[in-house]
N, C-alpha and C positions, 0 to 999 in steps of 0.2 A: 529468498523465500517470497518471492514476487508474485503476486498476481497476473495475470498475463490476458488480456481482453484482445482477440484475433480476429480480421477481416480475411476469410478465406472466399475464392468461390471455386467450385468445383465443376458446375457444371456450365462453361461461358458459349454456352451453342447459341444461348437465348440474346447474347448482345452482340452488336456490330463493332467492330471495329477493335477488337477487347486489347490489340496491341496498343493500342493507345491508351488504356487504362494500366497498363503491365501496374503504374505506381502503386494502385489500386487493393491487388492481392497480396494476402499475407502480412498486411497494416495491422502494426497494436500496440496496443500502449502497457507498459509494465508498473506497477503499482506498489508500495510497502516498504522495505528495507530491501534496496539493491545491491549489487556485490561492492564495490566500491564502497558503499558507506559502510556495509557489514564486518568488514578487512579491519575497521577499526576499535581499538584496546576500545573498553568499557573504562568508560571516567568513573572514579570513585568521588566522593568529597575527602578522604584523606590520600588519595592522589594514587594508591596501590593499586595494580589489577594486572593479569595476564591472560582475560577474558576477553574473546572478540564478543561485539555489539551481534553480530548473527545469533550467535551462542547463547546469551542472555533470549533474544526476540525468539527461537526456537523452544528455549524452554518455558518461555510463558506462553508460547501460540498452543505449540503440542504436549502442554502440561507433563514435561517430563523435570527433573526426578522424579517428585516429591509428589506429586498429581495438583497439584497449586495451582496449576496454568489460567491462564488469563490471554484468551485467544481476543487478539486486536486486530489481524485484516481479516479472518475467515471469517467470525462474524460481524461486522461488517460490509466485509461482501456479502454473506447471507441474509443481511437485514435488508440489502439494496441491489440486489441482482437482477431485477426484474425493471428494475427502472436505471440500471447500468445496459440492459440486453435493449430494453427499448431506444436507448439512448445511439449505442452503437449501431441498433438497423436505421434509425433514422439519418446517422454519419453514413451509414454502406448510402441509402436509396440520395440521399442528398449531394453525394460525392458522385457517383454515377449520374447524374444530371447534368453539374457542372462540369465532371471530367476537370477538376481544380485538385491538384496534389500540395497547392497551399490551404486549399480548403478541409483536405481531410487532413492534416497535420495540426492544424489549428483546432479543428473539432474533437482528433482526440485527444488531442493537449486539455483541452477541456473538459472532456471527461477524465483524464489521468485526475484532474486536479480537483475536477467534485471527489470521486475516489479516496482522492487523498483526504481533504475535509471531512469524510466522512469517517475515516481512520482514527483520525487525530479527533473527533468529536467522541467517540466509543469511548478511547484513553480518557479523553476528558472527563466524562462521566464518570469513571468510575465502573470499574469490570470485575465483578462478583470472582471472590471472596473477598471481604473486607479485610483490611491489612491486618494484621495479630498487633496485639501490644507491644510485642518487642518487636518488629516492623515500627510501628508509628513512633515506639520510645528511640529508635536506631537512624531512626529517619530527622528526625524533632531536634535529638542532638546534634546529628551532623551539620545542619542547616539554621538550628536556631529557630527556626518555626515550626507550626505541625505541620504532615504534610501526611495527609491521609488518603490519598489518593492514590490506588494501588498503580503500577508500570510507571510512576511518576519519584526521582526521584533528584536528578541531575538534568533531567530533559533532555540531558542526549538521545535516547533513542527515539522517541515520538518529534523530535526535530530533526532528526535521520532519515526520513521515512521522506520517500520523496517517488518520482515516477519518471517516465520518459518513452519516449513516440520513437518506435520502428518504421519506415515506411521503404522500396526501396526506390 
C-alpha cells in the first residue's frame, strides 16, 4: 500500500539525445509499508497474532471494519503533495541537465525519505480519533505506561514503513 511518486516523459521529441537519458524515464520512489515488511505477523506485547502488519496498516488507512480508521500515508501525502510534486520536477529538470543517474537516485532517495518523515510525524502527532478508554487501559497495561497515542503501540508498524528508488 505504497505510495508510488513517478518520472515519466511521454513526449521526448523536445530532447536530444533522450537514449542517453533511457535511466531517466519511469524513475520513482515508493513510500509507506512495502510488501516485504507487510508479509510480516503483527507483534503483540503478549506475543499472539496471526495478523499480517499490511492488514493492520489497511484497516487503519481505509477505516475498515469498524470505520475507526486512522489514514497515516494518504493524509500525509495530502497535507504535502504539492511540495512532494515540486520537489520531484525539480529532481526531473535537475536530472536532465546533469544527465547524472547517480544524481536522480540520490535525489529521490531524498525525497522517498522527507516522505517518510512526514509519515512517521502524522503517527507521531496523533490521528484523530482519540484512543477509547479501554484502548488506553489495554494499552497502559500491556506496556506499563500510558500510551495514548493512537497506531502507536509496539512500534512495529510506524518503524515498518520505509521507501525505496526504481530507476532502470
Amino acid at each position: 500500500m505504497p505510495i508510488d511518486l513517478k518520472i515519466k516523459i511521454d513526449d521526448k521529441s523536445f530532447l536530444k539525445d533522450i537514449d542517453k537519458l533511457d535511466f531517466f524515464n519511469d524513475s520513482s520512489v515508493k513510500f509507506g509499508l512495502l510488501e516485504k515488511e507487510g508479509k510480516k505477523l503483527k507483534e503483540t506485547p503478549d506475543g499472539t497474532t496471526n495478523i499480517k502488519l499490511i492488514d493492520v496498516a489497511v484497516e487503519h488507512e481505509f477505516h475498515i471494519p469498524n470505520g475507526t480508521g486512522r489514514s497515516f500515508v494518504r493524509s500525509s501525502f495530502d497535507n504535502n503533495k504539492d511540495n512532494y510534486l515540486k520537489d520531484l520536477s525539480n529532481i526531473a529538470s535537475d536530472s536532465l541537465v546533469s544527465k547524472s543517474k547517480d544524481n536522480l537516485n540520490n535525489r529521490m532517495k531524498q525525497l522517498g525519505d522527507k516522505a517518510l518523515n512526514d509519515i512517521k510525524s502524522t503517527i507521531d502527532k496523533g490521528i484523530p480519533p482519540p484512543l477509547s478508554k479501554w484502548s488506553i487501559i489495554r494499552k497502559t497495561e500491556s506496556k506499563g505506561i500510558s500510551i495514548r497515542t493512537p497506531l502507536i503501540w509496539t512500534g512495529q508498524l510506524r518503524n515498518s514503513l520505509s521507501n525505496k528508488v526504481d530507476t532502470k
